[in-house]
C-alpha positions in Angstrom: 59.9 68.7 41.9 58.7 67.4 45.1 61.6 65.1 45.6 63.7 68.1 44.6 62.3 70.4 47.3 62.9 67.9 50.1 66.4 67.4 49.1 67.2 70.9 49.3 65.2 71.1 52.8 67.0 68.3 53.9 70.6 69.6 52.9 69.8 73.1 54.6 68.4 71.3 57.9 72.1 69.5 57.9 73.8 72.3 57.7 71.7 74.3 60.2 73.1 71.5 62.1 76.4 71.8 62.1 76.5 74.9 63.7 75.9 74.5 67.2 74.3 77.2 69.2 76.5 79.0 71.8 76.6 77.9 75.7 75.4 80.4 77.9 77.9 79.4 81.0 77.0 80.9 84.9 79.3 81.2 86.9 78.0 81.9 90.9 78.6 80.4 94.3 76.0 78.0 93.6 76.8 77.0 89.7 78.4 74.1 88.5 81.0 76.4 87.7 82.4 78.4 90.7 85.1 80.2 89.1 85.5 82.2 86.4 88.9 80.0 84.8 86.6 77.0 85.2 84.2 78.5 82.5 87.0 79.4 80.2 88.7 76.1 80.4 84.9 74.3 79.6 84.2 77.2 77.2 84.3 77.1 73.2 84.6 80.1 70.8 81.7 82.1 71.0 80.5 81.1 73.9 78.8 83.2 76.4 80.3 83.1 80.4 77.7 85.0 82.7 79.8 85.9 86.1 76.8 87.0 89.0 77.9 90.0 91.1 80.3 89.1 94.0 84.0 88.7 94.4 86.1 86.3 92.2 89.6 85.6 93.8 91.8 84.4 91.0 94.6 85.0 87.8 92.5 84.1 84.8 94.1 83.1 81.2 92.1 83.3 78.1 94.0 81.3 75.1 92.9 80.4 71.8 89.0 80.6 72.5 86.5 84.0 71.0 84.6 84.6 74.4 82.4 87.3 75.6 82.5 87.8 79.6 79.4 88.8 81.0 79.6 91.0 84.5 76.7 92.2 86.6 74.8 95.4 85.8 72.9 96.3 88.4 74.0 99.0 90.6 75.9 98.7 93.8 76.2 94.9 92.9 79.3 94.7 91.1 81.4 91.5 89.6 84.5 92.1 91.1 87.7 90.3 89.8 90.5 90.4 92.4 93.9 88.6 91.5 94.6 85.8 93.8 98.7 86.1 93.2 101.0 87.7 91.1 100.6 88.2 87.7 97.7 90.3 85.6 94.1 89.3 86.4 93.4 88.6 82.8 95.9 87.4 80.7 94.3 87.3 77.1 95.9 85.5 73.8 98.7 82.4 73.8 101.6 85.2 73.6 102.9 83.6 70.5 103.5 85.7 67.1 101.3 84.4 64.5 98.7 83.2 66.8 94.9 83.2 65.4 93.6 86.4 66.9 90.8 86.1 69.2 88.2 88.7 70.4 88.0 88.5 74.1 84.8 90.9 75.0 84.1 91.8 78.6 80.7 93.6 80.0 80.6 94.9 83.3 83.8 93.7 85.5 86.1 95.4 88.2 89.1 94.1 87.9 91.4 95.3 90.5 94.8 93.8 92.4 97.3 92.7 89.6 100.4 92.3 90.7 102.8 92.0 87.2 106.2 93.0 87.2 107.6 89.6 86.7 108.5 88.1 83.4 107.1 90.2 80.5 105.8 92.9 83.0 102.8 93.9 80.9 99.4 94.1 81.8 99.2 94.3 85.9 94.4 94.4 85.5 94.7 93.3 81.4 97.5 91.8 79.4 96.5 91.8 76.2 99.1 89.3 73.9 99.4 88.2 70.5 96.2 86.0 69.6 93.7 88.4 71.3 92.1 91.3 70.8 89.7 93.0 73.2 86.0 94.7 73.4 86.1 96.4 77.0 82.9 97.8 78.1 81.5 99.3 81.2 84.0 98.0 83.7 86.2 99.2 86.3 89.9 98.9 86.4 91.6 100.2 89.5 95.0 99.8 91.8 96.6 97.4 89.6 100.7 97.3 89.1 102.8 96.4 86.1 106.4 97.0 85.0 104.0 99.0 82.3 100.5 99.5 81.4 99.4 99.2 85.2 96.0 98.9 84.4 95.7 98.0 80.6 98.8 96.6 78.1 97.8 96.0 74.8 100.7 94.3 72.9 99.2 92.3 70.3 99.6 93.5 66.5 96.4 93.1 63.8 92.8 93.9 64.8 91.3 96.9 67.1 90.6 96.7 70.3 88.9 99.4 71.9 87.6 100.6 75.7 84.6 102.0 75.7 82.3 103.6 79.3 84.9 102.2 81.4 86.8 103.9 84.6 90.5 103.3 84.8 91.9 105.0 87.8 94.8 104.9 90.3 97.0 102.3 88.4 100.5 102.1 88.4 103.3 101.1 86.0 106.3 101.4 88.3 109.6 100.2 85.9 112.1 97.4 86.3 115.7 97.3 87.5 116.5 96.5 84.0 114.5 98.8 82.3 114.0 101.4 84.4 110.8 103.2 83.4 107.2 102.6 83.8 105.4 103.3 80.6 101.9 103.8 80.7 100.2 103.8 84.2 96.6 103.6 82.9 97.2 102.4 79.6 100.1 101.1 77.4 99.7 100.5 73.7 102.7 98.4 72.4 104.1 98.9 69.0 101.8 97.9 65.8 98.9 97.9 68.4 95.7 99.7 67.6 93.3 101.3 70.3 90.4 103.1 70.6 89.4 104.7 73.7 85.7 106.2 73.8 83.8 107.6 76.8 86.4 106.6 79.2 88.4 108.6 82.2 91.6 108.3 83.0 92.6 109.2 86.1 94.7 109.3 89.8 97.1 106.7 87.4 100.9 107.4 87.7 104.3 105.7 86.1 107.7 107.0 84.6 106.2 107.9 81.2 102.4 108.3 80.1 101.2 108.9 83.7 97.5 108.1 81.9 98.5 106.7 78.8 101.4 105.6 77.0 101.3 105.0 72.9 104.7 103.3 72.0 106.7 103.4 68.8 104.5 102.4 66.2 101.0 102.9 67.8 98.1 104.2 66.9 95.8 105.8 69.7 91.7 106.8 68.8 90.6 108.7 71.6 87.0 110.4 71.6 85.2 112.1 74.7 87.8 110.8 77.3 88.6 112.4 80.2 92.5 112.1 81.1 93.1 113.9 84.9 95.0 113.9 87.6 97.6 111.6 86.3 101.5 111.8 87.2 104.6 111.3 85.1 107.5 110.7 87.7 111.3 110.4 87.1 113.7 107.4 87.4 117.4 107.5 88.3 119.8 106.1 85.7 123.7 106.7 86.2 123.7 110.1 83.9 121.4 111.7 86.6 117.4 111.7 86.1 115.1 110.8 83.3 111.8 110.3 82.3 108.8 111.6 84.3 107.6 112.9 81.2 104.1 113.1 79.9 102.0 113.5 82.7 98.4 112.9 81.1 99.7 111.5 78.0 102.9 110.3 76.0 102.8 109.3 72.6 105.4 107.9 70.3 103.2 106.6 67.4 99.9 108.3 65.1 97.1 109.5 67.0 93.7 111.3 67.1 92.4 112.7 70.3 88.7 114.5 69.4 86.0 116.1 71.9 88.0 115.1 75.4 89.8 117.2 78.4 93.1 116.5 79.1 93.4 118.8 82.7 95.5 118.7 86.0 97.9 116.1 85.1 101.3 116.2 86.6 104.9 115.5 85.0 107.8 116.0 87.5 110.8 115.0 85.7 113.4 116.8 82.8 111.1 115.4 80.0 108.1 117.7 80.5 104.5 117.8 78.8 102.3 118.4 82.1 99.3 117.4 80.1 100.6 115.4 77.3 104.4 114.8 75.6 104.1 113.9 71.6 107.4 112.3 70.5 107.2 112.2 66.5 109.0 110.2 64.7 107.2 109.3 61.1 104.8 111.0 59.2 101.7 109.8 60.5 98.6 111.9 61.8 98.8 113.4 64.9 95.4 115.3 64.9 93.6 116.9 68.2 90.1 118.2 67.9 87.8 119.8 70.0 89.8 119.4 72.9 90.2 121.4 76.3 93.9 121.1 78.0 94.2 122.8 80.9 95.5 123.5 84.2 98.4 120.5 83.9 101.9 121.0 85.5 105.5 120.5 86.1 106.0 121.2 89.8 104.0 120.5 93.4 104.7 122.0 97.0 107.0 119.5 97.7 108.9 119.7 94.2 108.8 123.6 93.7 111.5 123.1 90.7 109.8 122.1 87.4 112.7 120.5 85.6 111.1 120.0 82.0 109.0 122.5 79.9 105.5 123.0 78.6 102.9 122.3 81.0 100.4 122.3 78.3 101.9 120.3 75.3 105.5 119.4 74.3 105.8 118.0 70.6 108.6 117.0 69.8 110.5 115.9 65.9 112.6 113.2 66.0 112.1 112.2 62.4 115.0 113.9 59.8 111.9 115.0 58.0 109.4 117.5 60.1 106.2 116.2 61.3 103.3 118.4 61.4 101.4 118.7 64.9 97.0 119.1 63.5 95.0 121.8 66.1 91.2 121.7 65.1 89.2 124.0 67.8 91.7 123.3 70.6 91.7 125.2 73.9 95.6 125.2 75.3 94.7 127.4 78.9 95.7 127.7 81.9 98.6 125.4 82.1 100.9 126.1 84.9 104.8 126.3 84.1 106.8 127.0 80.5 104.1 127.7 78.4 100.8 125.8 77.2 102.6 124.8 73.7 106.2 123.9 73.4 107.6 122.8 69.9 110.3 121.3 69.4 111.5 121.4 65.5 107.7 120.9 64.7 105.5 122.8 62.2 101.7 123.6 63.6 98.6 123.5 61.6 96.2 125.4 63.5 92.6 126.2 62.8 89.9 127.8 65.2 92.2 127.2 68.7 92.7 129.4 71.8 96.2 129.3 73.8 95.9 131.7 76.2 96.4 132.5 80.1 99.3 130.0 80.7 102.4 130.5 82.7 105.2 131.4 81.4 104.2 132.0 78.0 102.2 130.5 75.0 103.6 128.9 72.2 107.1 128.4 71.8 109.0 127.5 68.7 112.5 126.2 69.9 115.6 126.2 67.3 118.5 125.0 68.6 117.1 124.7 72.0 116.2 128.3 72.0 112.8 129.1 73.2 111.0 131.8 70.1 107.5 133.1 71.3 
């Protein structure tokens, strides 16, 4: 019995073993490790990269490792990542369909200066890519430029990734020559992408479509207790005249819940419309909003007195041969400045305990055959 017990002792101490502890990797002036790409390149999955408050000058790629990034949290001394040429800050996952997905997590980082509207244009703070996934907590991503999804791109297909307490203001997505629009100046979430967005604002971000946040074909969008403001949807010029500019706050193309968040003062200046948010529905999906204020969004400034699209609230359009339903749980639709707070477009509305009041120009409209019916 004895020799039995020590034999089993022995075989569990072996494969204790095996399984090496993770690295705990510092990165500071003063480490072994001076930049942040140094620790990735040393790091294995799992490993733990601490970065010491201070400013980190450089483009860093994360392929094919599971890392967690580790900023500074004390106040007033932040871990700032600024790009150090053009290109995202953080590019995340090998880019290659098929690729083992990774989590990437990252604690406490601003991450600021991206420059992307070269090559796949996505991503100018965070390109996330096939073979990653990301956990983004507590961080700070400001005045970065993409093609699309200025601060954030998520175009990887498989797990969740989600942004949690974080600050993503006054990014841009500004379009190519080939493709003219900007989606997503905040945030774009690429088709067969999946993101969750909690206790986050949104705001002072601006691109061509989804001046906050754009949700492509084939998205799905979680948002809880967000607040999306001040964002601007802005035209582009193609030969047929103007297009775009639509979806000041949000514009989303895939299934979504948005639950307990405000969605106010957003801006969309071209023919699209949908001051505060523009819902383009085009499978039967759920496309649920819940205990949310949107208010006070528009289609016009001082300088472009003209509002050339409609709804300043909520446009929700059917593009599906089959109608979609557009889900109102304890909404409030007030306040919204130009063509009415609601706007549907060959859409049925399921509406229980909301308020559409006070906005200008009217409050729900049912269009058939373009015709506006309050």
């Amino acid at each position: 019995m004895a020799i039995r017990m020590s034999l089993v002792l022995l075989a569990a101490a072996a494969g204790t073993a095996q399984v090496a502890a993770a690295n705990n990797i510092h990165v500071c002036p003063t480490c072994a490790h001076k930049t942040i790409q140094s620790a990735v390149t040393d790091a294995v999955t799992n490993d733990l990269i601490t970065i010491a408050a201070g400013r980190y000058v450089e483009n860093i790629t994360i392929e094919g490792k599971a890392l967690t990034l580790q900023g500074s949290a004390v106040f007033g001394q932040p871990t700032e990542v600024i790009a150090a040429g053009r290109g995202p800050v953080f590019t995340l996952g090998e880019g290659i369909a098929g690729s083992p997905d990774q989590l990437i997590e990252m604690h406490n980082l601003t991450i600021t200066g991206g420059n992307h509207t070269g090559g796949t244009g996505a991503g100018g703070g965070i390109q996330v890519r096939a073979g990653a996934y990301i956990d983004l907590n507590d961080s700070v991503i400001t005045q970065n430029y993409a093609t699309k999804g200025g601060g954030i791109a998520i175009d990887s297909q498989g797990h969740s990734s989600a942004v949690t307490r974080c600050q993503i203001f006054n990014n841009q997505a500004t379009g190519g020559k080939t493709t003219g629009g900007g989606p997503g100046g905040g945030v774009f979430v690429g088709s067969g992408s999946i993101l969750f967005i909690n206790l986050t604002t949104i705001t002072g971000n601006s691109a061509t479509d989804g001046g906050g946040v754009f949700g492509d074909v084939g998205s799905a969008l979680r948002i809880t207790t967000a607040d999306i403001t001040g964002n601007t949807s802005n035209p582009y010029s193609t030969p047929f005249g103007p297009t775009g500019g639509g979806g000041g706050g949000l514009e989303l193309a895939g299934t979504f819940g948005i639950r307990n968040s405000f969605v106010s003062r957003n801006l969309a200046l071209g023919p699209t419309g949908g001051g505060g948010m523009y819902i383009s529905m085009n499978a039967a999906a759920d496309h649920t909003i819940e205990g949310t204020i949107i208010s006070r969004n528009d289609l016009k400034t001082s300088a472009n007195p003209d509002a050339e699209g409609v709804g300043a609230g909520v446009v929700a359009n059917n593009t599906d041969p089959v109608q979609q339903t557009l889900i109102l749980n304890s909404v409030y639709i007030v306040e919204n400045q130009q063509y009415g707070g609601l706007w549907l477009e060959g859409v049925a509305l399921s509406s229980d305990n909301t308020t559409v009041k006070d906005n200008i120009g009217g409050q729900i409209c049912t269009t058939v055959d373009g015709v506006c019916t309050p």
